[in-house]
NUVO-114361 format. One record per atom (N, C-alpha, C): residue in three letters; x, y, z. Coordinates in steps of 0.02 Angstrom, whole numbers, padded with zeros to 5 digits, always signed. Example, Ala and Ser with C-alpha at 12.3 -4.5 7.8 and 13.67 -1.06 7.14 Angstrom:
ala+00660-00284+00390
ala+00615-00225+00390
ala+00660-00165+00390
ser+00642-00112+00354
ser+00684-00053+00357
ser+00645+00002+00394
REM end
This chain:
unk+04126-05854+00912
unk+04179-05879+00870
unk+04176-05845+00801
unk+04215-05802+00796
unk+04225-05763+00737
unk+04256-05812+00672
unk+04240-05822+00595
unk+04269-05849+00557
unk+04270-05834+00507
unk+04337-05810+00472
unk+04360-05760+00412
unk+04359-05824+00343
unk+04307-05820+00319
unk+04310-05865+00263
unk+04363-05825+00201
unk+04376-05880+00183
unk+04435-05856+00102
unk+04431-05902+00077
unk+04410-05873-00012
unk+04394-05925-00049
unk+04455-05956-00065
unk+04506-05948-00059
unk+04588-05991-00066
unk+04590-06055-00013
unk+04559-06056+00025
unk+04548-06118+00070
unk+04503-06154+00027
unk+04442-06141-00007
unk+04418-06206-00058
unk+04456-06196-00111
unk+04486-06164-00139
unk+04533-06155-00207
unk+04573-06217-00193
unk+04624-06207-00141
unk+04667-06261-00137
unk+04669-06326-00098
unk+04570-06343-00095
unk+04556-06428-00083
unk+04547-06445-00147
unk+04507-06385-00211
unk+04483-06410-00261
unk+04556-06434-00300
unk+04591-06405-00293
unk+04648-06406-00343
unk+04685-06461-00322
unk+04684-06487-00259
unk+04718-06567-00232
unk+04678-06605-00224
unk+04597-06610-00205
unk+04541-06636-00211
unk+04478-06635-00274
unk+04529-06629-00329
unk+04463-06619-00367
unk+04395-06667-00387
unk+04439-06724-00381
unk+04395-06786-00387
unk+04362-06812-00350
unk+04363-06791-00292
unk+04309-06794-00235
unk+04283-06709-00202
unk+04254-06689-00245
unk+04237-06607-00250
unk+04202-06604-00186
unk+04154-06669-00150
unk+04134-06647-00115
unk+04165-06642-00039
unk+04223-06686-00032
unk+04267-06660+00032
unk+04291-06608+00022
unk+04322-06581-00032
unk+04332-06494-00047
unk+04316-06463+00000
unk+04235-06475-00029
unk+04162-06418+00000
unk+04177-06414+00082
unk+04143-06467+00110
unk+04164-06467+00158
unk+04210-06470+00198
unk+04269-06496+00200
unk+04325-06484+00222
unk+04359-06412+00203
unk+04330-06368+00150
unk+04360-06297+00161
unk+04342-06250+00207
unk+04271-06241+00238
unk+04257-06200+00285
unk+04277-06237+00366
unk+04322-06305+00369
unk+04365-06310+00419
unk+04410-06286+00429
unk+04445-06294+00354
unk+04516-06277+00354
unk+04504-06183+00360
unk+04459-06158+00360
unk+04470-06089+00387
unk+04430-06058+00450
unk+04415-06121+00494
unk+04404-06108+00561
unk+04453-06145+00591
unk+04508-06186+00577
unk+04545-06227+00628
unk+04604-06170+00634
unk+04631-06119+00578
unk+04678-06097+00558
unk+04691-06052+00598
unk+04617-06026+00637
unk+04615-05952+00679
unk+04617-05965+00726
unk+04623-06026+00763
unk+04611-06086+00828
unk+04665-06082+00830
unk+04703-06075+00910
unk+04761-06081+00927
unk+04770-06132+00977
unk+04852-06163+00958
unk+04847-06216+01022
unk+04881-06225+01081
unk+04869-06238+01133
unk+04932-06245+01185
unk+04940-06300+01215
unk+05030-06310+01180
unk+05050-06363+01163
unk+05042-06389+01245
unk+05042-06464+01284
unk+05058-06520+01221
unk+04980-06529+01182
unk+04995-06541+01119
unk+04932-06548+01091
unk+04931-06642+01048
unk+04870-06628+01068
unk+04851-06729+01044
unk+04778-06702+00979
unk+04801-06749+00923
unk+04747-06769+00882
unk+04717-06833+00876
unk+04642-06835+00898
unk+04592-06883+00881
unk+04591-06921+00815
unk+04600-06976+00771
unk+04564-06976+00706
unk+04610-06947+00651
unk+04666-06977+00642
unk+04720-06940+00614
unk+04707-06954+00539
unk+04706-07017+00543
unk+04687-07035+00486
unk+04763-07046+00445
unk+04751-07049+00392
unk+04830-07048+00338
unk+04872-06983+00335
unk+04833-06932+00365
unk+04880-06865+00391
unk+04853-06811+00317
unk+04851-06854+00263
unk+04847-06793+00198
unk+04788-06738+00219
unk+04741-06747+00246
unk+04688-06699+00235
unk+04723-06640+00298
unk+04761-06677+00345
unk+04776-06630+00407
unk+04850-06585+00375
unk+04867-06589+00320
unk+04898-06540+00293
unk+04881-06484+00276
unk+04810-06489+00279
unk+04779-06428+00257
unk+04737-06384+00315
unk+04723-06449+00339
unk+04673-06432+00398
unk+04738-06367+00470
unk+04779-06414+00476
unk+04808-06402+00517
unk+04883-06371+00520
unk+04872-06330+00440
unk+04937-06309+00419
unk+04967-06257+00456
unk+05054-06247+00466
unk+05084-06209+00527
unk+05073-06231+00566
unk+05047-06282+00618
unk+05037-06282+00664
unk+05084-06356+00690
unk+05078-06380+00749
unk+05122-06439+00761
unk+05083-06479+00815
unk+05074-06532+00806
unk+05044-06604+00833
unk+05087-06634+00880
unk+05095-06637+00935
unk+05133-06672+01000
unk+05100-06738+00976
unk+05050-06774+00970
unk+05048-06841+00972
unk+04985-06859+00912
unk+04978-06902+00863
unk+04933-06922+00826
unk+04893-06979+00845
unk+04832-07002+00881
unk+04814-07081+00861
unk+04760-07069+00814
unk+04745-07139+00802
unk+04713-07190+00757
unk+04695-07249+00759
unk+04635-07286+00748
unk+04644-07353+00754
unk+04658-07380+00672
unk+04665-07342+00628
unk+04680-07342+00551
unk+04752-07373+00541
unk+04780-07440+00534
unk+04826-07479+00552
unk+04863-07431+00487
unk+04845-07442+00421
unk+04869-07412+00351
unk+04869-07352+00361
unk+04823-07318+00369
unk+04833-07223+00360
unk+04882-07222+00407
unk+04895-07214+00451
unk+04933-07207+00512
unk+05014-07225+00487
unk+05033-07265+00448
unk+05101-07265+00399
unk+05119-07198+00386
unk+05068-07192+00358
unk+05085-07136+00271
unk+05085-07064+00330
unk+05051-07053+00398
unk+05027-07013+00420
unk+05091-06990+00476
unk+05144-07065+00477
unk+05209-07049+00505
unk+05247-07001+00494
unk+05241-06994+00424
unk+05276-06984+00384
unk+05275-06906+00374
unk+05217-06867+00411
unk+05209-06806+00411
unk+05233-06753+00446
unk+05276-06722+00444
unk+05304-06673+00473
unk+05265-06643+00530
unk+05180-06626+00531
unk+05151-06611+00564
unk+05145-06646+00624
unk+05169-06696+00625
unk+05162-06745+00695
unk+05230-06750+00725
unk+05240-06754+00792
unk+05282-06754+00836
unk+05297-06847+00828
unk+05243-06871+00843
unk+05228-06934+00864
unk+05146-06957+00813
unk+05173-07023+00813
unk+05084-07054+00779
unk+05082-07115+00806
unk+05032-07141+00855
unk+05024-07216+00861
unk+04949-07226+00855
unk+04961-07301+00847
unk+04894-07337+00834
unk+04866-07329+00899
unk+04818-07320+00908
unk+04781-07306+00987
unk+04706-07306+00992
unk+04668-07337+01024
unk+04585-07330+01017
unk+04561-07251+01055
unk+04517-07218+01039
unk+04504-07145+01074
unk+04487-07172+01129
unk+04440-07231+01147
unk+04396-07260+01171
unk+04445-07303+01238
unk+04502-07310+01240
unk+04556-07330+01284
unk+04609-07316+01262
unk+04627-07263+01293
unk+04701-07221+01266
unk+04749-07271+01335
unk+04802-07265+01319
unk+04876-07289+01353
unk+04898-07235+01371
unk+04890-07166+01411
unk+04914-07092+01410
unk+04896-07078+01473
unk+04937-07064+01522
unk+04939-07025+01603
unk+04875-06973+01579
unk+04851-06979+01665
unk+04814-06941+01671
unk+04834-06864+01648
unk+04796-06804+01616
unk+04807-06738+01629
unk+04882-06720+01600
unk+04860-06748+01529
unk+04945-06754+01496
unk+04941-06701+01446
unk+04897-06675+01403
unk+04867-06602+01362
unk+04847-06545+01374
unk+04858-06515+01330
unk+04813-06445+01352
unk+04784-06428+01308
unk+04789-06467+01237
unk+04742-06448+01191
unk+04702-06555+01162
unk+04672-06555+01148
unk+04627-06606+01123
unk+04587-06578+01047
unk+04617-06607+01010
unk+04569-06610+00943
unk+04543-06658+00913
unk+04505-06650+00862
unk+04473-06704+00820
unk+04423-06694+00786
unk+04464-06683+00710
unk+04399-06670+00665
unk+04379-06723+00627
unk+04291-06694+00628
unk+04234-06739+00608
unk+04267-06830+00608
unk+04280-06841+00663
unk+04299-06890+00698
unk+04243-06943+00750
unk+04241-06900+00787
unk+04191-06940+00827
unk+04115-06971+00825
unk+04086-06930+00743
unk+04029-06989+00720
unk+04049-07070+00711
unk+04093-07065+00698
unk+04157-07132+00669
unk+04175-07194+00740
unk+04162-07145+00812
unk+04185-07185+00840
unk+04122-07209+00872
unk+04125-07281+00880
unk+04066-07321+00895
unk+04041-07319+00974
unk+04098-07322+01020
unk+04098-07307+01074
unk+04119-07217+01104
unk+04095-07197+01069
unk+04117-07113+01068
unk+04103-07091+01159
unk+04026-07126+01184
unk+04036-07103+01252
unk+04115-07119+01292
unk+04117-07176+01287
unk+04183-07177+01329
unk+04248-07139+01310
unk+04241-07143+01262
unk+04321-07082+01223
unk+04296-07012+01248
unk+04255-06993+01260
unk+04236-06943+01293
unk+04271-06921+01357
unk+04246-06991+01390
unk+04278-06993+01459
unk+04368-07014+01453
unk+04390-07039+01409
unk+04445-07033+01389
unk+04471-06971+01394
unk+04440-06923+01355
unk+04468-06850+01335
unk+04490-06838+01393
unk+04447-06832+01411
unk+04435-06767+01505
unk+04468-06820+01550
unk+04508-06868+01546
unk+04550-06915+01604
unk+04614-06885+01568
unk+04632-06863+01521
unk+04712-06866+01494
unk+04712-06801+01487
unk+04662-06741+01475
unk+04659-06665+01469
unk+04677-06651+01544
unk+04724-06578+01529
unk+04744-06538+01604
unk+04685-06501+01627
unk+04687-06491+01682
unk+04626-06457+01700
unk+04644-06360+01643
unk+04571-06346+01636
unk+04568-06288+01612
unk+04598-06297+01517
unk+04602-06378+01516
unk+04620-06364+01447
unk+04577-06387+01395
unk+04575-06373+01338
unk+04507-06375+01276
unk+04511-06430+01238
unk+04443-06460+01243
unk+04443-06514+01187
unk+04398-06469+01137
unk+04421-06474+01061
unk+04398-06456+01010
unk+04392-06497+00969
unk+04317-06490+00942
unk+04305-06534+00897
unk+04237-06535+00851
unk+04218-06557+00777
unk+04193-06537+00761
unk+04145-06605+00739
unk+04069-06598+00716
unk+04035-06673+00714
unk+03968-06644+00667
unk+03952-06705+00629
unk+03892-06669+00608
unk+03829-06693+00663
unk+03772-06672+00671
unk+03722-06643+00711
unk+03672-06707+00699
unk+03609-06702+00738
unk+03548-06730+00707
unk+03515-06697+00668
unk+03535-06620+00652
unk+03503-06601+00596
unk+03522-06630+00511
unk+03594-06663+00521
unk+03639-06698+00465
unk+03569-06758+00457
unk+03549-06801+00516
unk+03528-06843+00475
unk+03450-06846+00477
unk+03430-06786+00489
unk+03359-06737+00456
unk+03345-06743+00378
unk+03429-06704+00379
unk+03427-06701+00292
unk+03444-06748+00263
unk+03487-06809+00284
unk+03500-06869+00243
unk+03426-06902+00240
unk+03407-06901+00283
unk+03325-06924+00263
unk+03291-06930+00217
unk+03286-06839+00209
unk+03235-06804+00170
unk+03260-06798+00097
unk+03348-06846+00110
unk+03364-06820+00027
unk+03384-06881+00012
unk+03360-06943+00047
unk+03381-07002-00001
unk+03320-07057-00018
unk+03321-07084-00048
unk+03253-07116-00094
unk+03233-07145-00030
unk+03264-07186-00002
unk+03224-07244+00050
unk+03270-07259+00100
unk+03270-07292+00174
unk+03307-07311+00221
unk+03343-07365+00188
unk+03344-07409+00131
unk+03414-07429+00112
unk+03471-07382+00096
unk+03468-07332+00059
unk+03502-07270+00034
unk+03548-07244+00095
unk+03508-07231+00146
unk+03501-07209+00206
unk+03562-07248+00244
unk+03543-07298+00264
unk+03588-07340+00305
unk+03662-07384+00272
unk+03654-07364+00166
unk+03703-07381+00124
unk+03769-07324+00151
unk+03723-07255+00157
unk+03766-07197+00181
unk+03815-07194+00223
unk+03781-07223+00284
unk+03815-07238+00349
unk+03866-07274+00345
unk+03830-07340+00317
unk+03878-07403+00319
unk+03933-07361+00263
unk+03945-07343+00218
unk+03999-07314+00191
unk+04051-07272+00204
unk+04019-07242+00253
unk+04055-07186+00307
unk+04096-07193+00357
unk+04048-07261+00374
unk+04057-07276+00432
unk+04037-07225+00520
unk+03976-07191+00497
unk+03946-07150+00550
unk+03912-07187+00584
unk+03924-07175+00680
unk+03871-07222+00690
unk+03821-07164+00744
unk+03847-07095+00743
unk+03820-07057+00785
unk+03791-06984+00760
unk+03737-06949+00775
unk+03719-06892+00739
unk+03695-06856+00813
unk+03713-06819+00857
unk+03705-06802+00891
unk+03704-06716+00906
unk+03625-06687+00956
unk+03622-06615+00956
unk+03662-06584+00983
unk+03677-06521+00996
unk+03708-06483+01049
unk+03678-06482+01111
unk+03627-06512+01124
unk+03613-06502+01191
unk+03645-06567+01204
unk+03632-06606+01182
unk+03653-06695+01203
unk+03713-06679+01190
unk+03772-06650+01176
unk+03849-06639+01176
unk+03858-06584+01240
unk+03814-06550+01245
unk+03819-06515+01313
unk+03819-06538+01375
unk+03752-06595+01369
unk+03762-06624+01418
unk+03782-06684+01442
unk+03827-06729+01394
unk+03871-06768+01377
unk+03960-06739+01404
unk+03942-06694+01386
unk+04015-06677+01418
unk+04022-06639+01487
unk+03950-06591+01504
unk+03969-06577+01570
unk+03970-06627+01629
unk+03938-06698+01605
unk+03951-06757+01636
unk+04033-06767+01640
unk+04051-06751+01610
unk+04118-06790+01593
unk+04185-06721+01614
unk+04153-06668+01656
unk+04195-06610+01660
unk+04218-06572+01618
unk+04171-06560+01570
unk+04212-06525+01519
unk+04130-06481+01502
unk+04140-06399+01495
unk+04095-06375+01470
unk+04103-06321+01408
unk+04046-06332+01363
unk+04060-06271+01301
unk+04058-06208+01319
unk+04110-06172+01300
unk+04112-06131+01288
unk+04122-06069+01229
unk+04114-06114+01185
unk+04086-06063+01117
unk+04074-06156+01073
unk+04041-06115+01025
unk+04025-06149+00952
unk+04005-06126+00895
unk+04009-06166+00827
unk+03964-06134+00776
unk+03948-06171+00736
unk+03891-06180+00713
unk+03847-06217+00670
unk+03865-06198+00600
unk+03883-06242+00555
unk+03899-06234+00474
unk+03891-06284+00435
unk+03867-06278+00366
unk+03844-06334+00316
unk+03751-06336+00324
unk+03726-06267+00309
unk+03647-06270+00302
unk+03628-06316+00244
unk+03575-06322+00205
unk+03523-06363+00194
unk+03552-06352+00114
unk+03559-06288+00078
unk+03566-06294+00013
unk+03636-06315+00013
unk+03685-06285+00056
unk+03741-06326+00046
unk+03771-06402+00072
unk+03720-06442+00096
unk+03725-06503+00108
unk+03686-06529+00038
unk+03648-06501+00011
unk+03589-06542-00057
unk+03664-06537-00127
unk+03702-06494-00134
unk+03737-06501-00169
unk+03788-06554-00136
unk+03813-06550-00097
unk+03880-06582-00071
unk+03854-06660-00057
unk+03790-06674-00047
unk+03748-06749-00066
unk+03752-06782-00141
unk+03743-06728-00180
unk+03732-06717-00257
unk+03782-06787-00266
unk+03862-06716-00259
unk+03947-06742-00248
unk+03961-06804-00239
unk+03920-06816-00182
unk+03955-06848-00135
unk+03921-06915-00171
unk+03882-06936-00203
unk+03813-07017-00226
unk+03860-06989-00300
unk+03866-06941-00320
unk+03915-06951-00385
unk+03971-06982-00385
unk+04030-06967-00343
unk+04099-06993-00336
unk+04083-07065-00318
unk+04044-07087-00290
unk+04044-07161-00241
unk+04007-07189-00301
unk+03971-07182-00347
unk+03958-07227-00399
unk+04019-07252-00421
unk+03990-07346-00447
unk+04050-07392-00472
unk+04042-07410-00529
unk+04084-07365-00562
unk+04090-07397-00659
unk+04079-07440-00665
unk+04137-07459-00626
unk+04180-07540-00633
unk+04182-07589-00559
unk+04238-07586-00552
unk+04259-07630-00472
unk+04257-07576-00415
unk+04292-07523-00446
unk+04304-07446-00374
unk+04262-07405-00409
unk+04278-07347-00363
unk+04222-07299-00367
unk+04253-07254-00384
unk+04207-07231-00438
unk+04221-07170-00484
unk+04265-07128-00472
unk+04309-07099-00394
unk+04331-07034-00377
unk+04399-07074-00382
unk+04399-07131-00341
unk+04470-07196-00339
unk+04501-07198-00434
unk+04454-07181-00489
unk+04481-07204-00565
unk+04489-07136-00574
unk+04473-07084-00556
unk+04486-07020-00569
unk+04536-07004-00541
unk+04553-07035-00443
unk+04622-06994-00434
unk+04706-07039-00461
unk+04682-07106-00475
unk+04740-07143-00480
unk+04722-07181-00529
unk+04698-07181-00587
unk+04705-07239-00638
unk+04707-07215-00716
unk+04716-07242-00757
unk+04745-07224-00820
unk+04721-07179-00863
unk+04649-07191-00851
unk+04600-07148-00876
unk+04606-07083-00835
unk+04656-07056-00806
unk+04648-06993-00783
unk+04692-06929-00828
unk+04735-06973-00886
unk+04762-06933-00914
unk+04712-06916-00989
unk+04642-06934-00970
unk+04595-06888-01029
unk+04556-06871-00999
unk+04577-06839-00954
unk+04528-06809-00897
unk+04547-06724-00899
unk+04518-06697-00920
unk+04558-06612-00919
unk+04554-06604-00862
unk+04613-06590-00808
unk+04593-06560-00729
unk+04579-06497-00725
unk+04650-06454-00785
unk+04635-06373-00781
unk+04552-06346-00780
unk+04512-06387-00834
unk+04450-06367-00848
unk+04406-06399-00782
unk+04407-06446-00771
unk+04365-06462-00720
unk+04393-06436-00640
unk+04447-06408-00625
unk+04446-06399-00561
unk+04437-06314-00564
unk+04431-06288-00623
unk+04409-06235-00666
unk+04337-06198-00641
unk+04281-06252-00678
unk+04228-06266-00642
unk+04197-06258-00587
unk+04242-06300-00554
unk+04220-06348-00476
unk+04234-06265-00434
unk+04255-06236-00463
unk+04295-06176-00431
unk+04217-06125-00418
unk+04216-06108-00510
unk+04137-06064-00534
unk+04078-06106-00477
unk+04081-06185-00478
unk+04021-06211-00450
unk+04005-06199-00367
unk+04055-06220-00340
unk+04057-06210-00263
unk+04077-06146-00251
unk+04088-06107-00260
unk+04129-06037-00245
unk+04065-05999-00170
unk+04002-06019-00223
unk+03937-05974-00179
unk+03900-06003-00123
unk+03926-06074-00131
unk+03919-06111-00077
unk+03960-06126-00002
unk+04026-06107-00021
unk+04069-06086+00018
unk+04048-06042+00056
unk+04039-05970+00023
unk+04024-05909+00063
unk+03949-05938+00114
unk+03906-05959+00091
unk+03840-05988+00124
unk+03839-06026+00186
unk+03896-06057+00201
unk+03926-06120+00221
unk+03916-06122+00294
unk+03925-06027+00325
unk+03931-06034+00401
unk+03854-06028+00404
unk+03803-06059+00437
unk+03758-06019+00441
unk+03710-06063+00524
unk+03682-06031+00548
unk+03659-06050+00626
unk+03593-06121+00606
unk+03581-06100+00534
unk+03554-06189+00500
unk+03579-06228+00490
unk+03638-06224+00506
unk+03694-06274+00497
unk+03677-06358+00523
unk+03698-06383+00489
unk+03694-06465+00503
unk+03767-06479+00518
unk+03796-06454+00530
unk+03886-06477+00568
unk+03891-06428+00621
unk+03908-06417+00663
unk+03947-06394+00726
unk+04019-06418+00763
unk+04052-06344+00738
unk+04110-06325+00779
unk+04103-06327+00839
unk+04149-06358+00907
unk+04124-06363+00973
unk+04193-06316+01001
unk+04210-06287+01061
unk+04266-06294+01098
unk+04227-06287+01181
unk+04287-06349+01184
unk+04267-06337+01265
unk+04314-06344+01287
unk+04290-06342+01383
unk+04350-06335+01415
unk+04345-06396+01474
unk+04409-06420+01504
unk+04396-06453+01558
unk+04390-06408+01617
unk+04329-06422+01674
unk+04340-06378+01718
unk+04364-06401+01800
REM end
């Protein structure tokens, strides 16, 4: 899996994401592996979420069907041009004929889902034969390093519970998780090594601190106090700061993995 990084893919999370610098980070070396990924339609997305981040993620491209079990995001996510269709739907028991896709996506989605084995078997009941589920997850090497970089297993399990992750799983256990389920990899790539997860941790315990009632990134992107906030200068910055971390980003130490597979 070849992947043409450009620093204009984190340029323009920082510049709509500045206040949460650290989805930037990470969400930019997606948005320039999903872009080179082609799809054949009909295509279904996993984990839609409110649709804003899949403007970027999944720009040019077109969505035959959106779910979600996100009752609210799923409004705003109607509303997106990128979707054909959006319904509320569990991954975990879809309402969808057998062998109805030919493409299956879902990014960094399926730590999220609690019952992820069975949405699995979901996928590969509603995928055409010979067609790809793609998708991307962080690893057990992700929570190696959440370990080793947070004070104590309260910290630890504050993380989760905030995330809402309930799965950290290897490539072999996704290998052989899915050739159970008829579906085998056929390429991947590992991205988000060790120095660029220790910064994007940094980010990430910065924004989620609470002044007040919400959290720091929530008074930065929408509240009053954002008009003495210089953005030019700080998304300025954020630009100089992550720029070298970006380039670093793909690397086979990676604690996230890109998957594609196929049904066979």
């Amino acid at each position: 899996m070849k992947i043409k990084l450009n620093k204009h893919d984190l340029y323009r999370l920082i510049e709509n994401f500045w206040f949460a610098p650290n989805d930037a980070l990470l969400r930019s070396v997606e948005v320039s592996i999903w872009k080179n990924i082609k799809f054949k339609k009909p295509v279904m997305e996993i984990g839609v979420g409110d649709g804003i981040m899949d403007k970027f993620l999944f720009k040019n491209k077109i969505i035959d069907v959106g779910i979600d079990i996100d009752a609210k995001g799923i409004i705003n996510a109607k509303n997106n041009s990128l979707y054909k269709k959006v319904v509320f739907m569990s991954a975990a028991n879809m309402n969808i004929h057998n062998s109805t896709f030919n493409t299956i996506i879902a990014n960094s989605t399926f730590e999220h889902i609690k019952y992820d084995l069975k949405a699995i078997s979901e996928v590969s009941r509603v995928l055409k034969k010979n067609g790809k589920f793609i998708f991307c997850v962080p690893t057990d090497r992700f929570a190696g390093l959440l370990s080793q970089n947070s004070k104590d297993e309260s910290e630890i399990l504050s993380y989760n519970k905030r995330v809402s992750q309930f799965h950290y799983r290897s490539l072999r256990e996704w290998t052989k998780i899915l050739k159970t389920n008829g579906l085998k990899i056929v390429d991947y790539k590992y991205y988000f090594p060790e120095n660029v997860f220790k910064m994007w941790y940094k980010l990430h315990k910065l924004v989620v601190l609470k002044p007040y009632k919400r959290e720091l990134w929530s008074y930065l992107k929408d509240s009053p106090l954002r008009k003495f906030i210089p953005e030019t200068v700080v998304i300025k910055l954020l630009k100089i700061l992550l720029l070298p971390y970006y380039y670093s980003i793909v690397s086979d130490d990676g604690v996230w993995i890109f998957i594609i597979s196929q049904k066979t």
